[in-house]
C-alpha positions in Angstrom: -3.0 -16.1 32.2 -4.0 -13.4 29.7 -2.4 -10.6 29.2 -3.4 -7.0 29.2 -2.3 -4.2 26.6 -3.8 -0.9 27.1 -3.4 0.1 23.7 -3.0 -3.4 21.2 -2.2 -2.7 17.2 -3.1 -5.6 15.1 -0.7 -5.4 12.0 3.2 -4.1 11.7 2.4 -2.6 7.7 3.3 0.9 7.7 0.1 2.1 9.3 0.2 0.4 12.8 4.2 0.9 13.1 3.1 5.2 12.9 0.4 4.7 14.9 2.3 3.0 17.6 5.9 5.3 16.6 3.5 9.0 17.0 2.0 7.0 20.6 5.8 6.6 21.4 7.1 9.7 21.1 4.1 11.2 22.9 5.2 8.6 26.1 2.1 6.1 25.1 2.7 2.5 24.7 1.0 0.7 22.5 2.1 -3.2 21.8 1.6 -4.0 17.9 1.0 -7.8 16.5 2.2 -9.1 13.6 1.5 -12.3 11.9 4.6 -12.7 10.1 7.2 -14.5 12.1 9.9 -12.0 11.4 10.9 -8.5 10.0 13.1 -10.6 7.1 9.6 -13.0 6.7 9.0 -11.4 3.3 10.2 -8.7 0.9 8.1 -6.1 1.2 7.2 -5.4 -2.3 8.3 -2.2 -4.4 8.9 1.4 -4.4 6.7 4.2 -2.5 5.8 7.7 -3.4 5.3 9.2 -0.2 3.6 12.7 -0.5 4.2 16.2 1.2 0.3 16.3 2.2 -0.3 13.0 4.2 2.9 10.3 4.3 5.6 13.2 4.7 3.3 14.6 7.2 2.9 11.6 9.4 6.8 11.0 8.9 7.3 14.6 10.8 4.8 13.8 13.7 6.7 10.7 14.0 9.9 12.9 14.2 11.7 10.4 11.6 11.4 12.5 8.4 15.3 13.0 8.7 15.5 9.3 8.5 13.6 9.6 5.2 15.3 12.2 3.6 18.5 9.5 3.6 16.3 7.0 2.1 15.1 8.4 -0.9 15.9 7.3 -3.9 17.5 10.1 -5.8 16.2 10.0 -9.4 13.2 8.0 -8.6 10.8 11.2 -9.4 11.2 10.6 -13.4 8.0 10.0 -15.0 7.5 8.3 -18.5 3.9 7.3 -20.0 4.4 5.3 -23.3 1.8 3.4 -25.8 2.1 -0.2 -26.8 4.1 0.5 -29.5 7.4 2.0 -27.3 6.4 6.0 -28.4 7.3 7.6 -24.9 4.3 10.6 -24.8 5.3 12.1 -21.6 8.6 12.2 -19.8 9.4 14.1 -16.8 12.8 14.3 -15.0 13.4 14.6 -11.4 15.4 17.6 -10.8 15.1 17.3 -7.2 12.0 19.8 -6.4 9.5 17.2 -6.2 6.7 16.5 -3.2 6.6 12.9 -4.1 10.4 11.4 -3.2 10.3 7.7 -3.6 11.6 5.3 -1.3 12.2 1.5 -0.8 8.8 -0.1 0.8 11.2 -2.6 2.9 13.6 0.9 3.8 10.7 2.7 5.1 9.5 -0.3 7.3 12.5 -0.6 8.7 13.0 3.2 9.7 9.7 2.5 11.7 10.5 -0.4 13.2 14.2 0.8 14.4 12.2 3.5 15.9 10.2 1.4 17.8 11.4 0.0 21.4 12.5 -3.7 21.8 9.6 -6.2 22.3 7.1 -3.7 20.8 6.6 -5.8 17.6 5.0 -9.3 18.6 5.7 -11.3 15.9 4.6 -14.6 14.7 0.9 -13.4 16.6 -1.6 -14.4 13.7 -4.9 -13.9 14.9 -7.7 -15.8 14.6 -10.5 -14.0 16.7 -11.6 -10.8 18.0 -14.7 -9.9 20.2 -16.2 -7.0 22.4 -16.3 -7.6 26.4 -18.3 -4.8 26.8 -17.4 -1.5 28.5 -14.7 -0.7 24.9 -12.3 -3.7 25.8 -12.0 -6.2 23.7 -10.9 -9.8 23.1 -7.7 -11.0 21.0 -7.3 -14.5 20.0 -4.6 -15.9 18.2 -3.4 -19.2 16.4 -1.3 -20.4 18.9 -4.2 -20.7 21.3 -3.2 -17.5 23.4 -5.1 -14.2 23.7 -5.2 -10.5 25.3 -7.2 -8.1 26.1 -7.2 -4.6 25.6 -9.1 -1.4 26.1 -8.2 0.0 22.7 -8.0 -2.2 19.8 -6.6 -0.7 16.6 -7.4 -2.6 13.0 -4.3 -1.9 10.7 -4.5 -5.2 9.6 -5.0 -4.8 5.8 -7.7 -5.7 3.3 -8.8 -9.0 4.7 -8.9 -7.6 8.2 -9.6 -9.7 11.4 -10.6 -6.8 13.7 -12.9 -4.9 10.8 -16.4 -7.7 11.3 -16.5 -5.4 14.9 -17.3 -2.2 13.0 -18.7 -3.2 9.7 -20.4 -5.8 7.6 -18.3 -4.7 4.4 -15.7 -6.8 2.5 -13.7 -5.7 -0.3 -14.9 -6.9 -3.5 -12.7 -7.5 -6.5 -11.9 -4.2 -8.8 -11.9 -5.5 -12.5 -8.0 -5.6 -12.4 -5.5 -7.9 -11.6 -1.8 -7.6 -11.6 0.8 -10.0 -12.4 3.9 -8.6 -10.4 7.3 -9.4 -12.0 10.9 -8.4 -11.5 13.4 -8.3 -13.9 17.1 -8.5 -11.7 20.6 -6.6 -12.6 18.3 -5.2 -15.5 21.0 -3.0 -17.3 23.2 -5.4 -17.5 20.5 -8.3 -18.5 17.8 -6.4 -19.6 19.1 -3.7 -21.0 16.8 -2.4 -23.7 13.9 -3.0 -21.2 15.8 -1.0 -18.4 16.6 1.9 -21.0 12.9 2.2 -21.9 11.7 2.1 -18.2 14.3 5.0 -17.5 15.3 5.6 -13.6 12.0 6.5 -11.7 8.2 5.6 -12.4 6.8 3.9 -15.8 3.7 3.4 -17.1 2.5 2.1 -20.1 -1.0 2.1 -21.6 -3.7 0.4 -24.6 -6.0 -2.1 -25.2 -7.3 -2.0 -21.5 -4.5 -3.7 -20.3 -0.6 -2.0 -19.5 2.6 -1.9 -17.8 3.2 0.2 -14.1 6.7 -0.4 -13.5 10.0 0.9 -11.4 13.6 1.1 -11.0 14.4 -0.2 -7.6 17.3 1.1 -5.7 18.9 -2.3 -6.1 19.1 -2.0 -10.1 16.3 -4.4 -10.5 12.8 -2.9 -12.6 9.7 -4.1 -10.5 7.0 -4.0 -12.9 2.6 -5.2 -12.4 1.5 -6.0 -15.9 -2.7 -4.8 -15.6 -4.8 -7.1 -16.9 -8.4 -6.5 -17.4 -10.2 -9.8 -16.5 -12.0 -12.0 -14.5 -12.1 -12.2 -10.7 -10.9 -16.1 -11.6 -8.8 -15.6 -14.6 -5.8 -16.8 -12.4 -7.4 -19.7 -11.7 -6.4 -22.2 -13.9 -3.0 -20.6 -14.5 0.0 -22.6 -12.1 2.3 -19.3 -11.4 5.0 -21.6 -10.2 5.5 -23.1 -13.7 6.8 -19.5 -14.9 6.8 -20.3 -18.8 3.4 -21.8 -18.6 2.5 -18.5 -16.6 4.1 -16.4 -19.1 2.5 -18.1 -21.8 -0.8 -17.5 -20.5 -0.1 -13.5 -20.1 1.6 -12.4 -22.9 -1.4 -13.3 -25.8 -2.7 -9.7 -23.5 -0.2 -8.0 -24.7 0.0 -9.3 -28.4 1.1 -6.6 -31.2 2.8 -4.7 -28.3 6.6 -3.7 -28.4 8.8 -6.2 -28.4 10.8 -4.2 -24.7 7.0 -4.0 -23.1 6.3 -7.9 -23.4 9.7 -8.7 -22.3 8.4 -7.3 -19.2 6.8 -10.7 -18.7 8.7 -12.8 -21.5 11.7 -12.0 -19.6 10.8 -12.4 -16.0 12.7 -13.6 -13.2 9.6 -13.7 -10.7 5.7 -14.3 -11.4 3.2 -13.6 -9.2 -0.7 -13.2 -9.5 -2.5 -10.0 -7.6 -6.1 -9.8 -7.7 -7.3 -5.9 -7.0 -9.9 -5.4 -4.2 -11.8 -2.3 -2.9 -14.0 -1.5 0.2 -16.8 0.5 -1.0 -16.3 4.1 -1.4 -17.6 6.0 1.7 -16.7 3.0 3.9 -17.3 4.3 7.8 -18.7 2.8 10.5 -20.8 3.4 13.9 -18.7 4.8 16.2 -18.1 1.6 18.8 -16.4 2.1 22.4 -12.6 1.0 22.3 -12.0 -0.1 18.5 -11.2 1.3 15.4 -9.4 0.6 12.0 -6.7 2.3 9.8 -4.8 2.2 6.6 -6.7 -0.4 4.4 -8.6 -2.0 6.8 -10.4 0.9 6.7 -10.5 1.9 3.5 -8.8 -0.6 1.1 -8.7 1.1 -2.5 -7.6 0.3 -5.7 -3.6 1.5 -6.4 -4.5 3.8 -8.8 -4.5 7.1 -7.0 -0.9 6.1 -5.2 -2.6 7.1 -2.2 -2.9 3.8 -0.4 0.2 3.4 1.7 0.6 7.8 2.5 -2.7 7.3 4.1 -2.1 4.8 6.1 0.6 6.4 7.6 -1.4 9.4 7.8 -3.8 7.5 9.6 -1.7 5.9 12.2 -0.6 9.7 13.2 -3.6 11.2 13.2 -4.7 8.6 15.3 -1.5 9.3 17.7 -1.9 12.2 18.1 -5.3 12.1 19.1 -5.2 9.9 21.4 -2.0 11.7 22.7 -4.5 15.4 22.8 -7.2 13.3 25.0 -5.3 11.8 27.6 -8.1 9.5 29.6 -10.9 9.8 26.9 -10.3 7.1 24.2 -13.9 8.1 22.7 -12.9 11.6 22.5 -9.9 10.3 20.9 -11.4 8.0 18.2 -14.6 10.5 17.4 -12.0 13.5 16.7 -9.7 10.7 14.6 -12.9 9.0 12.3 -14.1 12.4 11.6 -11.4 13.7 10.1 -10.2 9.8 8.2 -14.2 9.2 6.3 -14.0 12.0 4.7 -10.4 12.0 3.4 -10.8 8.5 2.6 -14.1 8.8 0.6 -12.4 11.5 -1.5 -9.2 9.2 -2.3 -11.0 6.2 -2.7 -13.5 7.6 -5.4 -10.4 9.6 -6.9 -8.8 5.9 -6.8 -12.0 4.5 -8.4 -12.3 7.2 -11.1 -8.6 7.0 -11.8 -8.9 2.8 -12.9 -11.7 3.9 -15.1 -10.0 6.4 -16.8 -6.7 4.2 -17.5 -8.6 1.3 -18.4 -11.4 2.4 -20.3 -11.0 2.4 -24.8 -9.2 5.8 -24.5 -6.6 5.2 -21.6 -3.6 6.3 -23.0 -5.2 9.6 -24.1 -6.6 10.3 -21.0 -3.4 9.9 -19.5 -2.0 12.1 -21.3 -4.6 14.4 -21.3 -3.6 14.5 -17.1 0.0 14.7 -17.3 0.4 17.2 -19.5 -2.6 19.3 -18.4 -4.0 18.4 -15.2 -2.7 18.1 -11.5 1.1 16.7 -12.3 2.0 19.1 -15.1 0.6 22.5 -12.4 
């Protein structure tokens, strides 16, 4: 027999657990699926910077930002931009007074989900179909041949989004940059003249249209994407298991740079290829009767703005707590929610957009430090 969900979240990323945490404290249920057969299916990748304007803001409505505050990693605010040569051109400390705290990826999800009640995570539910019924409910298939229905299906599915083909044609298209995501474990005491170079919080590292965005984890371990610019299918012929053969194929990118950058890669413990997609910026939709999208399902951007995961969270609340403001009226709901989430989005995705450009292009490094010294981060 199929089941029925009121209110059905496809996706358990940090989008859809707000949305269906804000619905929760506001006495809504909401059931979320996940595709991943467990919360411990995956490490969920590196550190956040979670803003005062948007993700700190969601963390409130969800009545968890307590919970944050013990999470963050203290120290994790310094800043240092260097060239390929190891000159550091801008170092900031964190003394504390920061809006941008960072915090473990895997600690934030987990503050959601232990917020959440029992059974409100489905997991192992990969889907493999969605369709209108007409009068706003909808249709949810999944792989194991079961499905539900709903009367308000919410996309927070990600880039590659099952539930998005309802509202829009658009797919994310690749971004000029792809990142090969290392780690480098117990780096001061194996690393160390990499771990000394990286410092304690943020690191980036700019020239020749390719650099290093790297952290300090909270476990000791530096998490670092090496940028590369090239084609969509560079990664193609490169087998990421065989790690020297990987590394091999990486490091020519990074030729005459110091010899503590390439050891980024050279030293590696993990390799793994990330392609960078974007939606279009401006991506909105009709509005249609009991569906809608969040986080980046709706607007899937490229890193570089460090907006992608606040809003998201921002999203899933302002989504809440519409819904919560219009008990009985979904539509009145979802029109008050998009109107607010295509603009905000269009402005962070072409800031997102600008932002690669800018650290990409023949003058990166300058530009860089051209912002950080006299734009938004040094007022």
């Amino acid at each position: 027999m199929t089941a029925h969900h009121p209110i059905a979240i496809i996706g358990a990323g940090l989008g859809g657990l707000t949305a269906a945490r804000v619905l929760h404290v506001n006495g809504i249920e909401a059931v979320v699926f996940e595709l991943e057969a467990s919360p411990a299916a995956r490490t969920q990748g590196g550190m956040l910077d979670i803003h005062e304007e948007n993700g700190q803001k969601a963390l409130h409505a969800a009545g968890l930002h307590e919970g944050f505050r013990k999470i963050i990693h203290e120290g994790g605010q310094e800043m240092r931009l260097v060239g390929p040569d190891g000159t550091v051109h801008v170092s900031e400390k964190d003394d504390g007074t920061g809006g941008r705290p960072e915090v473990d990826r895997g600690d934030l999800r987990d503050l959601l989900l232990d917020s959440l009640p029992d059974g409100a995570v489905r997991w192992g539910s990969k889907v493999t179909g969605t369709r209108a019924l007409g009068d706003g409910r909808h249709e949810v298939t999944f792989a194991d041949g079961s499905d539900i229905t709903t009367d308000l299906l919410i996309g927070a599915d990600g880039a590659w989004s099952r539930v998005r083909p309802l509202l829009s044609d658009a797919r994310p298209s690749y971004a000029g940059i792809s990142f090969v995501e290392t780690d480098l474990r117990d780096a001061v005491t194996r690393h160390s003249r990499s771990a000394a170079l990286v410092g304690g919080g943020f690191f980036i590292a700019l020239g020749d249209q390719c650099g290093f965005l790297a952290h300090r984890e909270t476990d000791g371990s530096l998490h670092v994407y090496a940028a590369l610019t090239v084609d969509e299918h560079w990664f193609d012929g490169i087998d990421f298991t065989d790690h020297a053969a990987a590394k091999n194929a990486v490091l020519p990118h990074f030729q005459d740079w110091h010899e503590d950058l390439r050891a980024l890669v050279a030293d590696a413990d993990t390799m793994t290829p990330r392609r960078i997609h974007a939606l279009p910026v401006g991506h909105s939709w009709e509005r249609t009767p009991g569906v809608t999208l969040l986080g980046d399902a709706a607007h899937l951007m490229s890193p570089f703005a460090g907006e992608g995961a606040n809003l998201a969270m921002l999203d899933g609340a302002e989504l809440g707590q519409a819904i919560a403001a219009h008990p009985g009226d979904t539509e009145a709901a979802l029109l008050a929610y998009e109107g607010a989430l295509f603009p905000r989005s269009e402005a962070s995705a072409a800031a997102s957009s600008a932002s690669l450009e800018a650290m990409f292009g023949e003058r990166g490094l300058e530009q860089m430090i051209t912002f950080f010294t006299t734009g938004p981060a040094a007022r």
